[in-house]
N, C-alpha and C positions, 0 to 999 in steps of 0.2 A: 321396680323390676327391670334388670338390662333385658332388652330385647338378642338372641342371640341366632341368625338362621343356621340352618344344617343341611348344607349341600353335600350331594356326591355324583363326582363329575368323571362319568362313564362312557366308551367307547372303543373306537379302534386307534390307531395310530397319531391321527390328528388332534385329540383329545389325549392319548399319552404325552406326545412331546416325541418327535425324533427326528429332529433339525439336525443339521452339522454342526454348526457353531456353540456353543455354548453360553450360557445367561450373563448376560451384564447387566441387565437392571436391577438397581439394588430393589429388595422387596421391605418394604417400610410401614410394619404394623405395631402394634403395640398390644391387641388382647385377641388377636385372632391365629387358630392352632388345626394343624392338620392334624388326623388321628392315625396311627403307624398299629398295624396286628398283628405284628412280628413275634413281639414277646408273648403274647397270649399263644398265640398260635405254637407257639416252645416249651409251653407249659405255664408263664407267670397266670397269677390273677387278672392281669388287667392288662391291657393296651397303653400305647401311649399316646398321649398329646403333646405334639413339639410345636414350634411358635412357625407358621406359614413362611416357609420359603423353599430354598432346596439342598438336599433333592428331594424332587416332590413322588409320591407313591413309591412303592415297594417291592421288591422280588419275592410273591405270592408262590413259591415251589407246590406244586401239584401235590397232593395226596403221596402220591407214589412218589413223588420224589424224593419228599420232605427230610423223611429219614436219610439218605443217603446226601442230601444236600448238606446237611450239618453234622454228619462223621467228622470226627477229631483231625484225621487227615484231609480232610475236603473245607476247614475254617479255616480263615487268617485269625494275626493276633487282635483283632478287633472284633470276633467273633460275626464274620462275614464270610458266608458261602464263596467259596471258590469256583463253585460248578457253572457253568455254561450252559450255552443253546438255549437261548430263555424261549425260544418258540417253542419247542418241543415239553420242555420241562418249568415252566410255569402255566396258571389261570391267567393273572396279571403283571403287569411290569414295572417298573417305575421309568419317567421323563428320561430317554439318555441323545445324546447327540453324536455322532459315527465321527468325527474330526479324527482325522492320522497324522497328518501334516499340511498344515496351511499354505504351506508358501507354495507346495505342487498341488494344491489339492485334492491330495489323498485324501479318501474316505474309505473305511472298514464295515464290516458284517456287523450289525447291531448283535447278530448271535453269537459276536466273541467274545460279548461281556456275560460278567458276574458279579453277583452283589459285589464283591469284594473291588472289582480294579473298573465297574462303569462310569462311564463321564455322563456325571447330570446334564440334562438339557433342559432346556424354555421349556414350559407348559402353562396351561393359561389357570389353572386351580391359584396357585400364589398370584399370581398378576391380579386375578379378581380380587381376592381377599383383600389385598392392597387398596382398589377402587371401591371397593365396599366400606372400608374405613373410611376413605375422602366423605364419603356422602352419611358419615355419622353411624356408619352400620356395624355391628360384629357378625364374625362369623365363625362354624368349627366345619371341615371339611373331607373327605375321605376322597382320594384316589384310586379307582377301581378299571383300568382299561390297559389294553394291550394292542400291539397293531398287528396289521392283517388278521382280524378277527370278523365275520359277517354277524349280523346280527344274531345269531341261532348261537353261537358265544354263550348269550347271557340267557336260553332255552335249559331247561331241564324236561328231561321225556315229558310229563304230562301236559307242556305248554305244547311239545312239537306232536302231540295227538291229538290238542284241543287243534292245534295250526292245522292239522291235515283233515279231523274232521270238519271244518270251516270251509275247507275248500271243498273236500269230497260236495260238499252240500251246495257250493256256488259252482261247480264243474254241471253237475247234474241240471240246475234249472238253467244254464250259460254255456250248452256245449260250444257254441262258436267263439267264448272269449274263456279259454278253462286257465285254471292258474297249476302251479307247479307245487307237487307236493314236498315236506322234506323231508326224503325218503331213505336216508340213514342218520343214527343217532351216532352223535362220533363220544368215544367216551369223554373226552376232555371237556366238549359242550358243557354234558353233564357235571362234570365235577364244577367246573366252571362258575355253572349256576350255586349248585351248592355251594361254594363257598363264596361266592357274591354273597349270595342270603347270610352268611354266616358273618360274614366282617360288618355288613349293615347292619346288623342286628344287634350284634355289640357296639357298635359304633355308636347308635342312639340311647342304648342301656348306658355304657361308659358317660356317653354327651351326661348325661341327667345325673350322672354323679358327678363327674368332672366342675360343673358348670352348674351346680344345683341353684334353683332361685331366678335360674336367666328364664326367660320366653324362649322355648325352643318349640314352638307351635307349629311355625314352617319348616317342612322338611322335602329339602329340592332335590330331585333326579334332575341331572344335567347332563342332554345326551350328544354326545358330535359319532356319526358314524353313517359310514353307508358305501363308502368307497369299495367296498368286499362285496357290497348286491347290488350292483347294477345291470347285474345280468338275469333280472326278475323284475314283470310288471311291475308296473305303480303300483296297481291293488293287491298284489301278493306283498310288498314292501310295506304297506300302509296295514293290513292285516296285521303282520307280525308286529308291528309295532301297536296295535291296541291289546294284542295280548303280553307282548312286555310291560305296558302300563296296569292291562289290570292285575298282574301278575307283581310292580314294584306296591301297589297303591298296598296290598295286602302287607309289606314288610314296614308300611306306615307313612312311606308317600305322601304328599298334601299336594305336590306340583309336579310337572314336568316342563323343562325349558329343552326347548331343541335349537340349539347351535345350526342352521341350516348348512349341509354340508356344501363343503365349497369341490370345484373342477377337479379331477383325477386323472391319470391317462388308463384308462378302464377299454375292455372289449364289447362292455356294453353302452348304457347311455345313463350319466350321473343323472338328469334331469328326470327321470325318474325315480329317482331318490328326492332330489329336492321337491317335486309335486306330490309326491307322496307324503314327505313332513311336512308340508303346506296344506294338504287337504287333511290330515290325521288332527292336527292341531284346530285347525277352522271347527272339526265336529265333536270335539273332543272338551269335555269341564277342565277347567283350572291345566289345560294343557297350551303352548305356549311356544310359537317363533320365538324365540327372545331375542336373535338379531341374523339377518342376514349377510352379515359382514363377511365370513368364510369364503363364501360364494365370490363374492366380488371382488377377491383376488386370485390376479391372472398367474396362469399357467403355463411358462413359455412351453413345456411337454406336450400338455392336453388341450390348450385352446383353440378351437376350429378358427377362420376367417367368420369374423361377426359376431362371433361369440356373446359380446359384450352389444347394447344397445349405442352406448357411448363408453368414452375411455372411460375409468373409475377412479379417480380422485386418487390425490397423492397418497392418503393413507392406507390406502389398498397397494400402493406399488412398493416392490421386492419385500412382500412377506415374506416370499419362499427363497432359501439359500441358494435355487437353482438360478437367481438371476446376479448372483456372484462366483461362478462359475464353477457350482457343485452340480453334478447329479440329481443329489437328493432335491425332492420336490416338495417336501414334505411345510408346514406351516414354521416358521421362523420367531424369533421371539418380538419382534417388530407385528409380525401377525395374529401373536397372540395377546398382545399389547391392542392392539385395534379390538382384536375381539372382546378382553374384560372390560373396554371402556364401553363398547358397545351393548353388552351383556348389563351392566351396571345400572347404567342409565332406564332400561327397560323394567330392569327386575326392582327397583327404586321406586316407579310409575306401579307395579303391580304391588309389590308387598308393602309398601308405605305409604301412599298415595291411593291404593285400592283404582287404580285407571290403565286403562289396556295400553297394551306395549304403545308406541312409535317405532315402527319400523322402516328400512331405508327403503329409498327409491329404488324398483324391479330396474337391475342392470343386465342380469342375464337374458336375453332376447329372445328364446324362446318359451322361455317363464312369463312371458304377456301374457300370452293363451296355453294352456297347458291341457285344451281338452286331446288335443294330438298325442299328446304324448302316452303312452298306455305302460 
């Protein structure tokens, strides 16, 4: 029996893919397939499975959009949505990279594409896929993330009542450390959720026909995100995040790997984010640092004086396209490259080896002691 894991590698922005530049490494698999909900979601029987590369994930159109996204007038001859503003009018997005013109470095609104005319960019779901084979592994994988998304994204009302009532009840016995409620439901949240559940859920049905006979036993939540809450304690961060787990563990979950998220230029303080999936993972079964590599590349936007304990090693430098003289800050395909080798090696120790990660040496310097940080 092939052993076959079934990841899905969820998020905001850093976990989509929205570099500038676009993908050069070639992706080099031979039985590992990402799962596409496009056509289900149009009416076919079934989804598909295409062979891991790119572009990776998909232009998930909103409920409300859906219908007008695919009007005869609004498809190319490829039958590819034309419509635009994917912030507004999608759940999810797929990998794209903003490039206008290289040689002045122009860069464009990610909200001027559409399925139809976007430029794929780096994402780290085919890069791992790739590194998972070196080490004898298969894999089937689903794309589910969009950026500038806070974690309440992937909330549907009953999570963000369970969230309020958790606090209501830690404000009352902690008036002098109270946490912040989430005090409107935005409709997209919700749909959000809903159909997160809803691609997951075929995605594992479909896995088991698709791939009948393999071991599909493990099934990974792979989460990068945080950059959108840094403007909420640690323990209001670290909350939300055990009711997203018990909330994934129910669509049939067996892990969560957290991608530690790396520097942002934020009004609040990322490092509460990252102590928070530091402490969430430490208390937390089969939940899981899988690599602190994110982290450990610099920021020339957001990094204070010190930032860093010591410089961080070559493979940490110019992840981000901003130190070739773009704007965007976002993670580069160099950096996401670091990251599935990093992720690889860990999740290899865990689901093969049955032995707890190795992770890297604390570069962030106030990540030594993080009782400060709240």
């Amino acid at each position: 029996m092939k052993k076959r894991d079934l990841f899905v590698f969820a998020g905001q922005s850093n976990m989509m893919g929205a570099a500038v530049l676009p993908p050069k490494l070639p992706i080099e698999v031979t039985d590992s397939y990402e799962y596409k909900h496009k056509a289900k979601r149009l009416g076919a029987e079934k989804g598909e499975f295409v062979k891991a590369g790119y572009p990776c994930g998909e232009f998930s159109y909103t409920d409300d959009a859906l219908e007008v996204a695919y009007l005869p007038e609004n498809v190319d001859g490829n039958g590819n949505s034309t419509v635009n503003k994917y912030s507004a009018g999608t759940y999810f997005c797929p990998a794209m990279c903003n490039l206008k013109n290289a040689e002045t470095h122009e860069q464009q609104p990610f909200d001027n594409f559409s399925e139809a005319d976007f430029i794929s960019g780096p994402s780290l779901a085919p890069l791992f896929a790739a590194e998972w084979e070196k080490r004898g592994q298969l894999s089937a994988y689903a794309h589910i993330a969009k950026g500038a998304t806070p974690i309440n994204h992937y909330f549907n009302g009953d999570m963000i009542e369970e969230y309020n009532r958790r606090v209501d009840e830690h404000n009352k016995i902690n008036p002098s450390d109270t946490l912040p409620p989430i005090d409107k439901i935005l409709k997209i949240w919700s749909g959000a959720s809903a159909y997160f559940d809803r691609k997951v859920k075929d995605f594992f049905k479909e896995a088991e026909e698709r791939f009948a006979g393999d071991d599909m036993s493990n099934k990974i939540f792979v989460w990068c995100q945080g950059e959108g809450n840094s403007n909420i304690p640690k323990k209001a961060y670290k909350m939300r995040m055990e009711i997203l787990w018990e909330h994934v563990k129910t669509l049939g979950f067996t892990h969560l790997f957290c991608i530690r998220v790396g520097n942002w230029p934020v009004t609040g303080d990322m490092c509460r984010v990252m102590a928070a999936q530091e402490e969430f993972c430490a208390e937390n079964e089969n939940c899981y640092i899988i690599t602190r590599a994110m982290s450990f590349m610099p920021n020339r936007v957001a990094d204070k004086e010190n930032w860093f304990t010591e410089e961080p090693g070559e493979e940490y430098q110019n992840c981000r396209d901003s130190y070739f003289g773009f704007e965007n800050c976002h993670i580069n395909e160099k950096g996401f490259d670091t990251v599935a080798k990093h992720m690889a090696d860990n999740a290899f120790r865990l689901l093969c080896e049955g032995k707890e990660p190795v992770l890297e040496k604390e570069l962030v310097a106030r990540m030594i002691n993080t009782e400060n940080i709240k």
